[in-house]
C-alpha positions as CSV (number, residue, x, y, z in Angstrom):
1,X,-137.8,-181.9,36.2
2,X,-137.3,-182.5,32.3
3,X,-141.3,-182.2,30.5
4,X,-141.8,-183.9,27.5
5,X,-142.4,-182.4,24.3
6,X,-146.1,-183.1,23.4
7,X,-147.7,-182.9,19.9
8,X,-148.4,-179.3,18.8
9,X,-152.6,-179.2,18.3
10,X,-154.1,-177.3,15.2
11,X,-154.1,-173.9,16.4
12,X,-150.3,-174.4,17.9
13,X,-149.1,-175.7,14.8
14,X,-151.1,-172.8,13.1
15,X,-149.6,-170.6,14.8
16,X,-145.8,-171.7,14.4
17,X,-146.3,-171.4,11.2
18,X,-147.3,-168.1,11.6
19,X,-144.1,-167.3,13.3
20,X,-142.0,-168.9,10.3
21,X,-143.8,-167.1,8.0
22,X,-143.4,-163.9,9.7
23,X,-139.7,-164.3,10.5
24,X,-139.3,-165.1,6.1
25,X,-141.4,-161.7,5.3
26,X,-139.8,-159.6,7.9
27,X,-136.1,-160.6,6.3
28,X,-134.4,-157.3,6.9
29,X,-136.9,-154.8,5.4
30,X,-136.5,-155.7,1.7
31,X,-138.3,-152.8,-0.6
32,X,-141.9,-153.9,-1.5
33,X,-144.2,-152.3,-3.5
34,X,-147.1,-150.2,-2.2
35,X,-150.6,-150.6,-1.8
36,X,-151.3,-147.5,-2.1
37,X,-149.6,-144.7,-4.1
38,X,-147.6,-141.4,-2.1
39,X,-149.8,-139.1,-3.1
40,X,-152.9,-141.0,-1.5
41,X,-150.9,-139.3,1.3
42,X,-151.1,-136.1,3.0
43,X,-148.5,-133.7,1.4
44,X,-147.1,-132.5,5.0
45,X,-146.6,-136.6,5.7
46,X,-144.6,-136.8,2.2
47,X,-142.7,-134.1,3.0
48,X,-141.6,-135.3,6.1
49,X,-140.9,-138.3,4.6
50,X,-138.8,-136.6,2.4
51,X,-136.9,-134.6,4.6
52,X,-136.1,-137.6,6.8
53,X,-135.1,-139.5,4.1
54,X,-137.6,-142.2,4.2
55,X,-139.3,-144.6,2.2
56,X,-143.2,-144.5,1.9
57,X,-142.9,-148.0,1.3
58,X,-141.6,-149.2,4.3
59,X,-144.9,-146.8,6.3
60,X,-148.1,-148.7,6.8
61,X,-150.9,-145.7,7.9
62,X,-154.0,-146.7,9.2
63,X,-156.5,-143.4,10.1
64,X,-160.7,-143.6,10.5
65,X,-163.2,-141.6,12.2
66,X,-164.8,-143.5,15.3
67,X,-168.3,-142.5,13.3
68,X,-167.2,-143.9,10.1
69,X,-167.1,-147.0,7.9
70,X,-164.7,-146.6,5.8
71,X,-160.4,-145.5,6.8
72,X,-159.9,-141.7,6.0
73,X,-156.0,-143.1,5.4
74,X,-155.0,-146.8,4.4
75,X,-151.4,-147.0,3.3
76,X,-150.2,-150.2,2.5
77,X,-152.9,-151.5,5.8
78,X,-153.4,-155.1,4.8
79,X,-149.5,-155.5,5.3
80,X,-147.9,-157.0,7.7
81,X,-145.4,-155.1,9.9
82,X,-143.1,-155.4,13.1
83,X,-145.4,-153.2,16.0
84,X,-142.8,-153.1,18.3
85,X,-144.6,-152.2,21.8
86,X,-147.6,-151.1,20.0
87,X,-148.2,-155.0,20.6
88,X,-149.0,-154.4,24.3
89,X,-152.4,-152.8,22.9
90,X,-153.5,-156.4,21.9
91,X,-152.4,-157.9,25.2
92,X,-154.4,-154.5,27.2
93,X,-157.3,-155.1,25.5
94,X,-157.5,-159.1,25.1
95,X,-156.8,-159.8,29.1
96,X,-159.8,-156.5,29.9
97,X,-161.9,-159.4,28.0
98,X,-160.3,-162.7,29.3
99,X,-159.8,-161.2,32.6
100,X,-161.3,-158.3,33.4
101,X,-160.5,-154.8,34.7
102,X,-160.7,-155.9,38.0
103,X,-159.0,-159.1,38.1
104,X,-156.2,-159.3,40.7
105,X,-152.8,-161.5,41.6
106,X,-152.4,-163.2,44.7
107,X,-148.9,-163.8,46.4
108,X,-149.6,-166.7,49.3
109,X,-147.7,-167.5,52.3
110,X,-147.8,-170.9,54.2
111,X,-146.0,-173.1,56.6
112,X,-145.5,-177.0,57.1
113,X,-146.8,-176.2,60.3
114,X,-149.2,-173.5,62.3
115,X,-147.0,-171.1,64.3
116,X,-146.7,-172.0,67.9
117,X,-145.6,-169.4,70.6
118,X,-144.1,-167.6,67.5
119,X,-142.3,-170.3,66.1
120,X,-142.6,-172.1,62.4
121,X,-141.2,-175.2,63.3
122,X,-140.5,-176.2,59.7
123,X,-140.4,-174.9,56.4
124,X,-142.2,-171.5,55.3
125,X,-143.5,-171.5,51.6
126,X,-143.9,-168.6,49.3
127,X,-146.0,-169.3,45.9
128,X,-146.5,-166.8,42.9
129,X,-149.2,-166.3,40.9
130,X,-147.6,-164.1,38.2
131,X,-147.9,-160.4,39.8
132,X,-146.2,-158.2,37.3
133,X,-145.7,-155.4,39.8
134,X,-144.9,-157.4,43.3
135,X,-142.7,-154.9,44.9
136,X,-140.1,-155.0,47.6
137,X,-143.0,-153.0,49.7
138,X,-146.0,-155.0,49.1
139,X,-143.1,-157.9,50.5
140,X,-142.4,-155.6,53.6
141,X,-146.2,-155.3,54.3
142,X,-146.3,-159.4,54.1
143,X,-143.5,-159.1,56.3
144,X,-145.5,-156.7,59.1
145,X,-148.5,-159.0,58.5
146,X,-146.5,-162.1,59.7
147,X,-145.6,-160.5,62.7
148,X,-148.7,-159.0,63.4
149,X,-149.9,-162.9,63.4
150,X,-147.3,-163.8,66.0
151,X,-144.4,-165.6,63.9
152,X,-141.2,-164.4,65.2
153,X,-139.0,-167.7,64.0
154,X,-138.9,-170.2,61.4
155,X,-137.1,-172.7,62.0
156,X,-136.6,-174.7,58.7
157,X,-136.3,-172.8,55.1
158,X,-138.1,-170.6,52.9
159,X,-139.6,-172.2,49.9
160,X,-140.2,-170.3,46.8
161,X,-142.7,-171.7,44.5
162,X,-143.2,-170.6,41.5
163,X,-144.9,-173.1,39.3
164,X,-147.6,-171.4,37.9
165,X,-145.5,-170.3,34.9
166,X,-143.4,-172.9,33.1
167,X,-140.1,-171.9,32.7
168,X,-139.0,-169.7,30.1
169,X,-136.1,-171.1,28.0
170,X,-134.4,-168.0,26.8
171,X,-131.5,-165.8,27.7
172,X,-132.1,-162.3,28.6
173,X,-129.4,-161.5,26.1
174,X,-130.9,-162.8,23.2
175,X,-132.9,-160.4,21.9
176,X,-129.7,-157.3,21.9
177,X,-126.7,-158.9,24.0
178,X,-128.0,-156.8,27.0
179,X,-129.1,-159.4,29.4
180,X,-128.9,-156.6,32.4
181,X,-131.3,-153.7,30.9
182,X,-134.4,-153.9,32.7
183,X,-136.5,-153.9,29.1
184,X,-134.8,-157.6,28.9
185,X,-135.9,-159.2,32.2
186,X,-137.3,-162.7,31.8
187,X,-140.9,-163.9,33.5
188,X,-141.2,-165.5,36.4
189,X,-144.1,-166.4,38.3
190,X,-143.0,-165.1,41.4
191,X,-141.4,-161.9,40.4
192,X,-140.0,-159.1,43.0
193,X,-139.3,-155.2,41.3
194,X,-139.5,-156.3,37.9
195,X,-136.4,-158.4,38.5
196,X,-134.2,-155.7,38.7
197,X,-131.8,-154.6,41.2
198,X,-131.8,-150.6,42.7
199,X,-128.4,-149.5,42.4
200,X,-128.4,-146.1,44.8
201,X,-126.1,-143.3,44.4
202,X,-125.6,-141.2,48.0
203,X,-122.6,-139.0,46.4
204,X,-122.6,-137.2,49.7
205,X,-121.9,-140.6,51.3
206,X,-118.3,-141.5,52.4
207,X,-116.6,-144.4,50.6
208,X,-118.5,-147.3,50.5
209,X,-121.4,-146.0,51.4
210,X,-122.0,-143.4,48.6
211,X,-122.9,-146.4,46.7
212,X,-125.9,-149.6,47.8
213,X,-127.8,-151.8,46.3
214,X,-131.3,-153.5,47.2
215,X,-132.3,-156.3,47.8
216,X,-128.4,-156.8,50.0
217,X,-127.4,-160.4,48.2
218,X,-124.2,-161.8,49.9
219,X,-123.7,-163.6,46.5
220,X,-123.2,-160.7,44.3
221,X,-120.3,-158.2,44.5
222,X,-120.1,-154.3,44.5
223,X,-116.9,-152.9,43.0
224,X,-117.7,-149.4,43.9
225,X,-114.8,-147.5,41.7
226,X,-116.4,-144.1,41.8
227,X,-114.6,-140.9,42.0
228,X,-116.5,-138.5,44.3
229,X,-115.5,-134.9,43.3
230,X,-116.1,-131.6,45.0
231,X,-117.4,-129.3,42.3
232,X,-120.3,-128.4,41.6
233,X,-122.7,-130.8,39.6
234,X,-123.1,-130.6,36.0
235,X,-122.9,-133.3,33.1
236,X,-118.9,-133.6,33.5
237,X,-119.4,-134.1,37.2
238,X,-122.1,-136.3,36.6
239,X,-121.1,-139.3,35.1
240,X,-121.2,-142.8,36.9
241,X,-120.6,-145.9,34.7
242,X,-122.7,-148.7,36.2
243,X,-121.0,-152.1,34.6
244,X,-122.8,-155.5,35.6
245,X,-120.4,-158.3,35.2
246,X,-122.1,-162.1,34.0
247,X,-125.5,-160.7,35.0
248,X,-127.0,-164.1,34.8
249,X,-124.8,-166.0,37.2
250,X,-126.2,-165.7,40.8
251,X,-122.4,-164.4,41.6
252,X,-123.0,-161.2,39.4
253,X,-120.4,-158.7,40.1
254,X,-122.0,-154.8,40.0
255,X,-119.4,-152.8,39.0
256,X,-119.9,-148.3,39.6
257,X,-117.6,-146.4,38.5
258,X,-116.8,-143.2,36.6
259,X,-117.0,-139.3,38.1
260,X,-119.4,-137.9,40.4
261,X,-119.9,-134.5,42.0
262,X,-120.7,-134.3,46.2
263,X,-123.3,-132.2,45.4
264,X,-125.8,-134.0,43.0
265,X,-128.6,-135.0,44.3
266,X,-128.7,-138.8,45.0
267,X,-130.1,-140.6,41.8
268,X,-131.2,-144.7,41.7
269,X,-130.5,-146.6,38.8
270,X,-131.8,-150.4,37.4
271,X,-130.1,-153.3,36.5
272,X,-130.6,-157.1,36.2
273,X,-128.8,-159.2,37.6
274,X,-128.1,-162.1,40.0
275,X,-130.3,-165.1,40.6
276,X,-134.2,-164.1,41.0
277,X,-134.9,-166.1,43.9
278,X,-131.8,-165.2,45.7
279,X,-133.2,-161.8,45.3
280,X,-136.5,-162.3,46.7
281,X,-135.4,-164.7,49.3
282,X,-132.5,-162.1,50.8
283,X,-134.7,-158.9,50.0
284,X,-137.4,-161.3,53.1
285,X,-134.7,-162.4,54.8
286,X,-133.8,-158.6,55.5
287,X,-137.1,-157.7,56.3
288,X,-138.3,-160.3,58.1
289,X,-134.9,-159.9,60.4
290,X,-135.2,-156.1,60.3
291,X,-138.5,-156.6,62.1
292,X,-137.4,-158.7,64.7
293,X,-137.7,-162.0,63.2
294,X,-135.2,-164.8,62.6
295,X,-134.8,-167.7,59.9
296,X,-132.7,-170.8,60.5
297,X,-132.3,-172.1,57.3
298,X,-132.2,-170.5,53.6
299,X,-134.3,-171.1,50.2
300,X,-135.3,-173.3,48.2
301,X,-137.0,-174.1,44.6
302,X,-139.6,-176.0,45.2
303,X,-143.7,-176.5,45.7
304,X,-146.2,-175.8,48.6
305,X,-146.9,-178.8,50.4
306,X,-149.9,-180.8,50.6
307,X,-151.3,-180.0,53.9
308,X,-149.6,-176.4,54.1
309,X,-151.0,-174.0,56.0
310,X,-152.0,-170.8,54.7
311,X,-150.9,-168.0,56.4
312,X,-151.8,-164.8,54.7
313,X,-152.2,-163.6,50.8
314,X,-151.3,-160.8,49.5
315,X,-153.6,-159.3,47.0
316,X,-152.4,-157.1,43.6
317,X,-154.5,-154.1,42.6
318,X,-156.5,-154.6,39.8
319,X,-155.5,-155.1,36.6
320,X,-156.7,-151.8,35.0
321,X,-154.2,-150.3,37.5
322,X,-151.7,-152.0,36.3
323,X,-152.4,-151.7,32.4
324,X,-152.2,-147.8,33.7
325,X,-148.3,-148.9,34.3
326,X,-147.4,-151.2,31.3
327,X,-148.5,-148.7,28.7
328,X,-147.8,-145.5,29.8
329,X,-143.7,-146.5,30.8
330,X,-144.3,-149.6,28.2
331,X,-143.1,-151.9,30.9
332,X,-142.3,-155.4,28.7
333,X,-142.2,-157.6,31.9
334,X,-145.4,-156.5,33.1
335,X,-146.6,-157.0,29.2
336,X,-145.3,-161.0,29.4
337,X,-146.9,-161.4,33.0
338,X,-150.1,-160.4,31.9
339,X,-150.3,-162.3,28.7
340,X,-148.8,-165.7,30.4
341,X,-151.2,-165.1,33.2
342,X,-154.2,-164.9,30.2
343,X,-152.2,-168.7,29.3
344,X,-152.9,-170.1,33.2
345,X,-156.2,-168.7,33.6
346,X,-157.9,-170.4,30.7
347,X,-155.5,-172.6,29.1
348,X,-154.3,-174.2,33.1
349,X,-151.0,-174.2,34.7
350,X,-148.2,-174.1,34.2
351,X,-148.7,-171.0,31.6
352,X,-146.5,-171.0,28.8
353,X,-145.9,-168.2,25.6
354,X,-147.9,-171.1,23.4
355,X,-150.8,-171.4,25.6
356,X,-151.0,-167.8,26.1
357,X,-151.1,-167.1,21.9
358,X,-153.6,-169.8,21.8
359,X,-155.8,-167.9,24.1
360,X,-155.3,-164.8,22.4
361,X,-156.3,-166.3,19.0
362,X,-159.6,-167.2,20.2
363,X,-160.0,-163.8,21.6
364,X,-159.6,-162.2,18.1
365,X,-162.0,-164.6,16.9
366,X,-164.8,-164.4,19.8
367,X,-164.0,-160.3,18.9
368,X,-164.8,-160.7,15.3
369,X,-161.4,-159.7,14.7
370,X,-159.6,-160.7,11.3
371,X,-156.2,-161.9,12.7
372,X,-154.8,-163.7,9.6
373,X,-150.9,-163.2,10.1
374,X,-151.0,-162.2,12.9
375,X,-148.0,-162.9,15.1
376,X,-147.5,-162.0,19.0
377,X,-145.2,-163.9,20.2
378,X,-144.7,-163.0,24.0
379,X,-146.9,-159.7,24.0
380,X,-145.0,-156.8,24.9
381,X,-143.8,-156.0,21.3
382,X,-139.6,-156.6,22.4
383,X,-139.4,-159.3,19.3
384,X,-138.2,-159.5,16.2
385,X,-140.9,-162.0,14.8
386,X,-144.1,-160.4,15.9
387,X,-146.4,-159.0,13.4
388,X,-150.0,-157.0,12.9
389,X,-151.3,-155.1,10.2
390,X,-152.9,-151.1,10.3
391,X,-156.0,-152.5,9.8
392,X,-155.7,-155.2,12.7
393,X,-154.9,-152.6,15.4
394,X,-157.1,-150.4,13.7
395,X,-160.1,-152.4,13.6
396,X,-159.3,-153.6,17.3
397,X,-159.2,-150.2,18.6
398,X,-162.3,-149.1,16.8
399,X,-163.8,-152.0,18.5
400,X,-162.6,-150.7,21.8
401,X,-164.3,-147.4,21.6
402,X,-168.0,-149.5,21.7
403,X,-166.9,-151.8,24.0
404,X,-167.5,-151.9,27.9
405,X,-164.0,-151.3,28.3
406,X,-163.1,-147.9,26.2
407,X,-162.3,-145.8,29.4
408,X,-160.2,-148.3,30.8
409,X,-158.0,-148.5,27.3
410,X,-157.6,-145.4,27.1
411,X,-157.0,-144.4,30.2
412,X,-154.0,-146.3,29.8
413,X,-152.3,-144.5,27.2
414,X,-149.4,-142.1,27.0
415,X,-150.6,-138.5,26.1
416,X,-149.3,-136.1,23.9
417,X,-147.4,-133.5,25.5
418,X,-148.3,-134.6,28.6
419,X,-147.3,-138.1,30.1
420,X,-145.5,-141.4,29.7
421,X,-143.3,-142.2,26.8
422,X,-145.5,-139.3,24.7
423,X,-144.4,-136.6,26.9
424,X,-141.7,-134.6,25.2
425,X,-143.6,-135.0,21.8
426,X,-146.1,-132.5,20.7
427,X,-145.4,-130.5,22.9
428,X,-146.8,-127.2,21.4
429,X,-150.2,-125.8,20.2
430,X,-153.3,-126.6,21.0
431,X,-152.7,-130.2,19.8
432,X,-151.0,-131.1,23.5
433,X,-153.3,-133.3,25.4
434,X,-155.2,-134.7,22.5
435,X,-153.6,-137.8,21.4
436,X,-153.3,-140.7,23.2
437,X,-150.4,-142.9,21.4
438,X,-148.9,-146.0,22.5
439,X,-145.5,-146.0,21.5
440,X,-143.1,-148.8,19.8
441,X,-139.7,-148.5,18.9
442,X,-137.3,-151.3,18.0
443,X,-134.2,-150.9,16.0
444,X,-135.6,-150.4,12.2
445,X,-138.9,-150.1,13.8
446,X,-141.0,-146.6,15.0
447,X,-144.4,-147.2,15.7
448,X,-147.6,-145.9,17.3
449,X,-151.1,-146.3,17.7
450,X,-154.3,-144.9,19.8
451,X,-156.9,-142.4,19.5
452,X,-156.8,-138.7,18.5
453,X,-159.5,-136.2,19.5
454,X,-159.2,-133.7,16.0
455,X,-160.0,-129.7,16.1
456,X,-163.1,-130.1,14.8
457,X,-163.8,-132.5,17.7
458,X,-164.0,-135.7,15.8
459,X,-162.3,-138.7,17.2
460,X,-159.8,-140.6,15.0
461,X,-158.3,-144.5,15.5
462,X,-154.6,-143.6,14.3
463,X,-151.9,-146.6,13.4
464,X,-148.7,-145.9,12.3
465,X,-146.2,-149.3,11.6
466,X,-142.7,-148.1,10.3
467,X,-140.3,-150.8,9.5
468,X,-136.9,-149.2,8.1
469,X,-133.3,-149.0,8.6
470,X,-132.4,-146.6,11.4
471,X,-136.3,-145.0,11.5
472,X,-136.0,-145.4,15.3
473,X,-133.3,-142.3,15.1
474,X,-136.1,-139.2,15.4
475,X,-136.9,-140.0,11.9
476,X,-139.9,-142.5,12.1
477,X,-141.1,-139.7,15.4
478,X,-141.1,-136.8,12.8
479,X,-142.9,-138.6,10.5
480,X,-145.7,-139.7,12.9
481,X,-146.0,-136.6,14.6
482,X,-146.5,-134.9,11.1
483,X,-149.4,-136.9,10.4
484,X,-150.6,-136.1,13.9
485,X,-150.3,-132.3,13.5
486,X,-152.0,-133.2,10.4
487,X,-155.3,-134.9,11.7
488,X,-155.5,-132.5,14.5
489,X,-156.0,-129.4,12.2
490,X,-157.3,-131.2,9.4
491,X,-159.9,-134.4,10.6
């Protein structure tokens, strides 16, 4: 069905704009001068910055006291940078507000007809609500819970409806020309495992069986090339090359190759590709067969019916549970669920990226939140054209720490030494365990943002937005973590 374009309203054409104006500031890094000089900087920062052979200019620093009024560090903070994922902050803390920390997704199941002596005697429909972590087992307990009501057949097909988001009109290969990394997976409204596809290696497995893949789709092809070897495992013997061949076609051919020892230990690996629905369609179609069950016909795109019956739903967990996810593995297709969810809930269905930004505007505002420039695009940070100052995240996450919701936020954040994407860093001295970061990285982009508990047990907001050429190579990392150390012994 074709939708026609309709005129953008204020705020929409406010923010386009936003988004051209970003996109023309952001061309590739050019020098600017800073708002503040280098030696408004702590000397272990410069030094680092030094050593790394990188530009103070290119650093906005944002650093205040929970207690305070006024930043204990503003480098260049009115200045607009690329966050990378440090943007999934402003979709954490916007949808604890728009939705709440309890809020939950629903997955519902219905029929053109009650069951009768087991039997669906027409089509079965399956409608998502946006759940950004459905997984194949919360399908196999929908699965159980249709037998437990009786239904052994259906006889007609299986309707997937997904309607509540609009569809997005992009490529998964836009952004870096890697349409099968799991980072890149599209939206959908009903979404099973992220989109991806488990590729298992079983290197004790004979032939074609050392390799499988879930959910089984008769569509796609396994080339399974590997080499098994009978030495004993080590990073030479180790070494399987997982190729995905037109990942976006429904006919994808997975292609595994490369050398690998009989005695490593059995390791899964993630890819997109293939046709979403014929993923979540086969992945039931299994289950539902496995358990006894039989379907006569095969899926379709379509909506539930008026008159459907329900069935059963299936509810997520809360949403605080799954912030816990998005931020501390910085999951971008959990990020874009959430925030197009935000879209459908206030704005109506179906939820689109302009609805959703709209929504997230008002937030600022109704937060008291100076948001001038801001640019978020889809809300997980993986874009080229999103923007936010130090003093935006700043002042939101100072916000945070008197709000309703502190524990939940940070809760959700990767700590230092300790967990999530922060883990290896920091690693040493009694700074471990307290900073909670969210991290961002991007090529020409190293960010990170969150809450640092100091020696002297003050709490610090921390921002640090680093746009320059090839920071994202350890770098923009030493830099931060200097500052860090700094705070810690110093704040």
């Amino acid at each position: 069905m074709e939708h026609q374009q309709q005129p953008l309203c204020p705020a929409a054409r406010r923010s386009v704009g936003r988004l051209a104006a970003a996109a023309l500031a952001g061309l590739l890094l050019l020098p600017l001068a800073a708002t503040a000089a280098n030696d408004a900087l702590p000397a272990k920062v410069n030094a680092e910055l030094a050593a790394q052979k990188l530009d103070a200019n290119h650093l906005g620093l944002w650093v205040q006291a929970v207690d305070s009024d006024t930043p204990l560090i503003n480098h260049q903070g009115d200045r607009l940078f690329n966050p990378a994922s440090v943007m999934k902050l402003v979709t954490t803390v916007a949808s604890l507000d728009v939705l709440g920390p309890t809020f939950q997704w629903k997955t519902e199941f219905l029929a053109d007809t009650k069951p009768v002596n087991g039997v669906i005697n027409g089509d079965l429909y399956i409608k998502g609500y946006g759940d950004p972590w459905f997984r194949s087992e919360d399908l196999w307990d929908a699965v159980r819970r249709l037998r437990e009501l009786g239904v052994q057949e259906i006889r007609g097909d299986v309707i997937l409806d997904d309607s509540y988001f609009a569809p997005i009109a992009a490529d998964p290969g836009d952004f870096d020309n890697r349409p099968d990394r799991v980072y890149n997976a599209l939206p959908n409204a009903l979404l099973l495992d992220n989109r991806a596809v488990r590729i298992s290696i079983t290197p004790h497995g004979q032939g074609e069986s050392a390799v499988s893949t879930w959910p089984p789709n008769p569509r796609m092809a396994l080339d399974n090339s590997l080499n098994l070897v009978n030495q004993p495992c080590r990073s030479d013997t180790n070494r399987p090359v997982i190729d995905i061949r037109n990942p976006t076609d429904p006919g994808a051919e997975i292609q595994v190759r490369g050398t690998v020892s009989r005695q490593c230990a059995p390791h899964l690996y993630y890819r997109v590709a293939g046709d979403p629905h014929d993923a979540f369609f086969h992945a039931f179609k299994e289950l539902f067969e496995s358990a006894g069950g039989s379907i006569t016909g095969t899926w379709r795109q379509g909506l539930v019916q008026a008159g459907a019956t329900r069935l059963l739903t299936h509810d997520s967990r809360p949403l605080s549970n799954y912030l816990w996810l998005m931020n501390k593995w910085s999951n971008n297709v959990m990020a874009r669920q959430i925030m197009l969810t935000m879209g459908a809930e206030i704005e109506g269905t179906p939820a689109t990226e302009l609805k959703a930004a709209r929504v997230i505007e008002r937030w600022a505002e109704d937060r008291g939140l100076n948001w001038d420039g801001a640019v978020v695009e889809n809300g997980s940070g993986l874009s080229r054209i999103s923007r936010l100052s130090p003093r935006q995240i700043g002042q939101m996450l100072l916000s945070v720490w008197t709000s309703p919701y502190m524990a939940e936020v940070m809760s959700t954040l990767p700590i230092a030494g300790i967990d999530g994407t922060m883990r290896k860093r920091l690693t040493d001295g009694s700074i471990r365990g307290h900073a909670h970061i969210k991290t961002g990285t991007l090529r020409d982009v190293r960010a990170g943002a969150g809450y640092l508990l100091a020696k002297s047990g003050r709490r610090y907001v921390v921002v640090m937005l680093h746009n320059e050429q090839g920071v994202q190579y350890g770098g923009g990392t030493r830099v931060q973590d200097a500052l860090l150390t700094w705070l810690y012994e110093n704040g």
